[in-house]
C-alpha positions in Angstrom: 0.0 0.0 0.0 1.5 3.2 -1.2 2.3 5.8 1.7 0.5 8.9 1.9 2.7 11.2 2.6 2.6 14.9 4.6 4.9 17.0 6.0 4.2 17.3 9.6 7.4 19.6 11.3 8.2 20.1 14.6 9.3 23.7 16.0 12.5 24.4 17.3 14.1 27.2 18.9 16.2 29.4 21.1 15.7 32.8 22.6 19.1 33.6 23.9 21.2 30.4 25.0 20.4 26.6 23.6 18.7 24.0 25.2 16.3 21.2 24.3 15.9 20.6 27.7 14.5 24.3 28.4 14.1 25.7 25.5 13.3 23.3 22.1 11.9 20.1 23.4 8.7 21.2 25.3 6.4 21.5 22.5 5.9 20.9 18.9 9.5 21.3 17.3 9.5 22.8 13.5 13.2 22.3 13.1 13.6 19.5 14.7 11.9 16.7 12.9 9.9 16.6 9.4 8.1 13.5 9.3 5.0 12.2 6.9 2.0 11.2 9.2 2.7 7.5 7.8 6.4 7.4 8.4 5.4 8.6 12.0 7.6 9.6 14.5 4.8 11.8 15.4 4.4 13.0 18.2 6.8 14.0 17.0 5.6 15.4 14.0 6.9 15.2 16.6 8.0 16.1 15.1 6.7 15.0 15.1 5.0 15.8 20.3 8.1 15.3 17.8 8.1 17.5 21.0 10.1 15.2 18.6 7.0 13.3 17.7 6.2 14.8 14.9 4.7 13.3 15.4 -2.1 13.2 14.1 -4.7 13.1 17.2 -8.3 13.6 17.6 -10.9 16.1 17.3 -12.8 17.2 20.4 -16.1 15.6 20.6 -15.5 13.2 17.4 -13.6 10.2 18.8 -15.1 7.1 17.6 -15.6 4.7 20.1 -17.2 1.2 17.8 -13.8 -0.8 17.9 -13.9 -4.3 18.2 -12.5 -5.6 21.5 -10.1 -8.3 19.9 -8.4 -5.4 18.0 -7.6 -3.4 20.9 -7.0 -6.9 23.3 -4.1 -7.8 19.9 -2.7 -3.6 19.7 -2.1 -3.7 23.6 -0.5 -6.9 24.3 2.2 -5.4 21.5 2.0 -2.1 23.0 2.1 -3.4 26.7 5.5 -4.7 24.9 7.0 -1.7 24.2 5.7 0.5 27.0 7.3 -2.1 29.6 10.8 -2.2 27.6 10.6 2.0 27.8 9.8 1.3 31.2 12.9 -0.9 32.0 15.0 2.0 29.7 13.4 4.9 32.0 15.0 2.9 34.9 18.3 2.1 33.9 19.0 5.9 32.3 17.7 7.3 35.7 19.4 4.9 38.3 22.8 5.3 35.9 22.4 9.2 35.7 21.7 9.5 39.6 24.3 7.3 40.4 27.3 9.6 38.8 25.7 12.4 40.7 24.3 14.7 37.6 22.8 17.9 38.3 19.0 18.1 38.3 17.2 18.9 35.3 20.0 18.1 32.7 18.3 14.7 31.4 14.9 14.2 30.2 12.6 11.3 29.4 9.7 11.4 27.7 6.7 8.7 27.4 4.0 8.6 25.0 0.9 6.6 23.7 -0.9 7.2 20.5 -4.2 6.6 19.1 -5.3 7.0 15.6 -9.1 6.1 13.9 -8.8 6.0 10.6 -12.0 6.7 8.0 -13.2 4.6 5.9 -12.2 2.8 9.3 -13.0 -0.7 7.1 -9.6 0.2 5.0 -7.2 1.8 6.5 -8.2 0.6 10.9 -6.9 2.1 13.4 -2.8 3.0 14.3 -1.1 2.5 18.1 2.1 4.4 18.9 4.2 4.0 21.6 7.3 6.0 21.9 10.4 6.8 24.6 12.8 9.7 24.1 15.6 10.6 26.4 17.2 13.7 26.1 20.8 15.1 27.4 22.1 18.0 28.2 24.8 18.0 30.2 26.8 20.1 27.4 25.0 23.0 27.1 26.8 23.7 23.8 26.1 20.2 22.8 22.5 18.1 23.5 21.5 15.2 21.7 18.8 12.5 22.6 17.8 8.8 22.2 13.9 7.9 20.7 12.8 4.5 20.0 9.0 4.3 18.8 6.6 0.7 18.8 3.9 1.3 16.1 1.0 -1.1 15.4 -1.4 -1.3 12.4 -4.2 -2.6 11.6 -3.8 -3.4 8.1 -0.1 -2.9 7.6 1.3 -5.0 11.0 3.7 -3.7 13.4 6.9 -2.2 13.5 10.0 -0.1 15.1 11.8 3.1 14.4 15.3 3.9 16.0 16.5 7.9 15.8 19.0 9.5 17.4 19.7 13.3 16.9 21.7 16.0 18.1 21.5 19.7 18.7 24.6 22.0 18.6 25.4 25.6 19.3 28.1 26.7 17.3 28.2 30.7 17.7 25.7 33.1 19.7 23.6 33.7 16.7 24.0 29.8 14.8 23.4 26.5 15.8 22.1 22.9 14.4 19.8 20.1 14.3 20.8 16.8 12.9 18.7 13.5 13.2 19.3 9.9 11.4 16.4 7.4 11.8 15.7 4.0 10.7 12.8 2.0 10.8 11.8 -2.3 11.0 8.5 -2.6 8.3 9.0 -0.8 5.1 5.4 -0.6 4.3 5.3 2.6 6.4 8.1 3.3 7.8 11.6 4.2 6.6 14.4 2.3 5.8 16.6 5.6 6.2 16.2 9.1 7.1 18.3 11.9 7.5 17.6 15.2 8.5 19.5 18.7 9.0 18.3 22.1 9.9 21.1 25.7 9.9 19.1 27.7 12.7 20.2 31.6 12.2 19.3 33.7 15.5 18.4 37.5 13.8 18.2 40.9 15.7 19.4 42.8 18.4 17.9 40.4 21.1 18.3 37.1 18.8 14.6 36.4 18.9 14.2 35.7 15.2 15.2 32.4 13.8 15.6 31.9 10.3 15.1 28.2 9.8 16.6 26.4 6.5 16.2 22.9 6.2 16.6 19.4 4.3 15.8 15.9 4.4 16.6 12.5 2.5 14.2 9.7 3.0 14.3 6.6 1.5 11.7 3.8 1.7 12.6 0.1 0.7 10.0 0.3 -2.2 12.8 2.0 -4.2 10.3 5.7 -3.1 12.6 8.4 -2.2 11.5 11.5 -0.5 13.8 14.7 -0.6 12.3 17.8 1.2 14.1 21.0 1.4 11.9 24.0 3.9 12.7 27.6 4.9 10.9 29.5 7.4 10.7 31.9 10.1 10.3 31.7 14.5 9.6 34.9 16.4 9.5 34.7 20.2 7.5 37.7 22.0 7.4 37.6 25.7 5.3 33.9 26.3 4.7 33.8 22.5 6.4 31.9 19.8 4.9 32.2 16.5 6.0 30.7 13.4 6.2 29.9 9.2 7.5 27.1 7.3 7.6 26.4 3.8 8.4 22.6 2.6 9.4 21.6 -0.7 8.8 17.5 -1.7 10.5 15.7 -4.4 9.0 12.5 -4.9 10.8 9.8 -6.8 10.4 7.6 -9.3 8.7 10.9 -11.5 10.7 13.6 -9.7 7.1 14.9 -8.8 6.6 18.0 -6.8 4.5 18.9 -3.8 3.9 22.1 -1.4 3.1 22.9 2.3 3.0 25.0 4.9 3.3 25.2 8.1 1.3 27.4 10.6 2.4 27.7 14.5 1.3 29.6 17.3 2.4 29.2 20.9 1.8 30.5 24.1 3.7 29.8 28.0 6.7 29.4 29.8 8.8 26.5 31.3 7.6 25.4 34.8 4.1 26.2 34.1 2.7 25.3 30.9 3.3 25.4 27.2 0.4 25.3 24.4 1.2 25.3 20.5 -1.8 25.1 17.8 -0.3 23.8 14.7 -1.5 23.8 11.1 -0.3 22.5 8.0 -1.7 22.8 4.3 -0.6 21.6 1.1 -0.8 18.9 -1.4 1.2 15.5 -1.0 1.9 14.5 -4.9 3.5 11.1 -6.3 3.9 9.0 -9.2 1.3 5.7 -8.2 3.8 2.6 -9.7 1.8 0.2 -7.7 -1.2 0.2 -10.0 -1.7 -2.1 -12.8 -1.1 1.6 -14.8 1.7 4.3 -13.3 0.0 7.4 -13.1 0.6 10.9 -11.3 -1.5 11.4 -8.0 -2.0 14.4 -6.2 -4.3 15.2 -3.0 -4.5 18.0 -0.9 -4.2 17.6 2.8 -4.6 20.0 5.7 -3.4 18.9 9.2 -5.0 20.6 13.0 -3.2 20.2 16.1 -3.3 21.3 19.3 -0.5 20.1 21.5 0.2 21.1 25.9 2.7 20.7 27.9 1.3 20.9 31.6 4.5 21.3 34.7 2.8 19.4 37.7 6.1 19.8 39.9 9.4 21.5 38.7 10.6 18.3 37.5 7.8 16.5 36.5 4.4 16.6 34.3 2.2 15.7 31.4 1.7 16.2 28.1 -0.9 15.5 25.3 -1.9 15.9 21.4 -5.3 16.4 19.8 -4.9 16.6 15.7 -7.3 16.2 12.7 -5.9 15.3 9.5 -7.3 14.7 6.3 -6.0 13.7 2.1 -9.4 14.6 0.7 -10.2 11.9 -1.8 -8.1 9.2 0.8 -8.6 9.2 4.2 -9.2 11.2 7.6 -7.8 10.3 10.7 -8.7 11.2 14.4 -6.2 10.6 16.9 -5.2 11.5 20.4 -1.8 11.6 22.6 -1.1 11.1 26.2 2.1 11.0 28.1 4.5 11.7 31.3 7.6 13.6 31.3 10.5 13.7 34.2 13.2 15.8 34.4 16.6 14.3 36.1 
């Protein structure tokens, strides 16, 4: 089954010094992952909560509820899997961190569960998400964290994605994202992924960031995704407001797609953090997996409202309502929960 591919982008950022901790990895990070709501490290998009996890949720009021008990009782016992293996991670990170006497708040680990309805619910079912992320940064000039994501399908089976990635601060007005990911079941995930993003802090206070990015995804049905973006991030007091344009090259056929992304966010560390995220365009492809190879092109519009809630100083949760839809394919309602500790 041929992936439908979006952009979803995660939105990255720092004021005046860099941290993903603090600053980057609290919400919905643009520069930090581009993802396709199949490939799905959503989140995180998000990006994905991309943060890092980038990666669709649910629409108040619309979540279906008619799923068959066996499905959920066959998704869970795989998910129960991987939440009690992110569990056993959480553990060993913390106890090893704790042990060589780290200052507080330097380490991070998130943990997140995904839901996602698909309509027409007969085709496409429903999709589970599981994910871990651990985040350092113990080098302030340098942060980088771990993410391992379970995903369960209904129609295409189950699978893992590994990434690692890396932030780095290079001057007081430059610094970098770099992510590689790789992925167990080829139907939707992939079987490489790289991604970079040049961060340019503008103005006298450094509270513009000119974002310019790329990415290089290949899948192992010979499909090859490169995406190149550009946008802007202002920060305003509790505000964060943002723009991204993404360009898709889509090979075989070198075809051509367009989106945008749309970000608004309001909070502060310690208390909470909201982003609403929109993305429209068109995902565009050449369809070789039909008896005849022809050009297909849909237009797709993605709604997402993402919180990060600070219940003590080192501890809280966080969560993801989205709508997306690929008129002429499918629409999918979904909806994230999740913990996160600070070490």
């Amino acid at each position: 089954m041929k992936n439908n591919r979006i952009i979803l982008k995660k939105i990255l950022s720092n004021k005046e010094s860099f941290d993903i901790l603090n600053n980057t990895a609290e919400g919905l990070n643009t520069s930090a992952v581009i993802t396709d709501i199949n490939g799905g490290i959503l989140a995180n998009i998000g990006n994905l909560d991309f943060d890092l996890n980038l990666n669709p949720e649910a629409a108040a009021g619309s979540f279906p509820l008619n799923i068959k008990f066996g499905e959920y009782l066959m998704k869970f016992k795989f998910m129960g899997f991987i939440i009690t293996l992110s569990a056993l991670i959480i553990l060993f990170i913390s106890g090893t961190v704790l042990a060589a006497g780290h200052p507080s708040n330097n380490n991070r680990i998130d943990l997140t569960y995904s839901h996602y309805y698909l309509e027409p619910h007969g085709i496409y079912g429903s999709w589970n998400i599981g994910t871990v992320t651990y985040y350092n940064n113990s080098n302030k000039k340098f942060n980088y964290f771990i993410q391992g994501s379970g995903f369960s399908r209904t129609i295409e089976g189950e699978g893992f994605l590994g990434m690692v990635g890396t932030y780095a601060d290079w001057t007081p007005w430059f610094y970098t994202y770099t992510d590689v990911s790789s992925g167990t079941n080829y139907l939707y995930l992939p079987e490489f992924r790289a991604d970079n993003n040049f961060n340019f802090k503008l103005g006298k206070n450094r509270n513009l960031v000119w974002e310019i990015g790329g990415s290089y995804i290949k899948y192992n049905s010979n499909n090859l995704n490169l995406i190149a973006s550009t946008g802007l991030t202002y920060y305003y007091k509790r505000w964060i407001l943002s723009y991204r344009l993404f360009r898709t090259i889509s090979d075989p056929g070198s075809v051509v797609s367009w989106s945008h992304l749309y970000s608004i966010a309001y909070g502060k560390r310690y208390w909470e953090r909201t982003y609403l995220n929109i993305i429209t365009g068109n995902e565009a492809y050449l369809a070789v997996y039909q008896p005849v190879v022809r050009p297909v092109n849909y237009n797709a519009i993605y709604v997402g409202v993402h919180q990060r809630i600070w219940l003590r100083k080192d501890f809280g949760i966080l969560g993801t309502i989205s709508y997306l839809t690929i008129q002429g394919n499918y629409k999918a309602f979904g909806i994230t929960v999740g913990i996160f500790k600070n070490f």
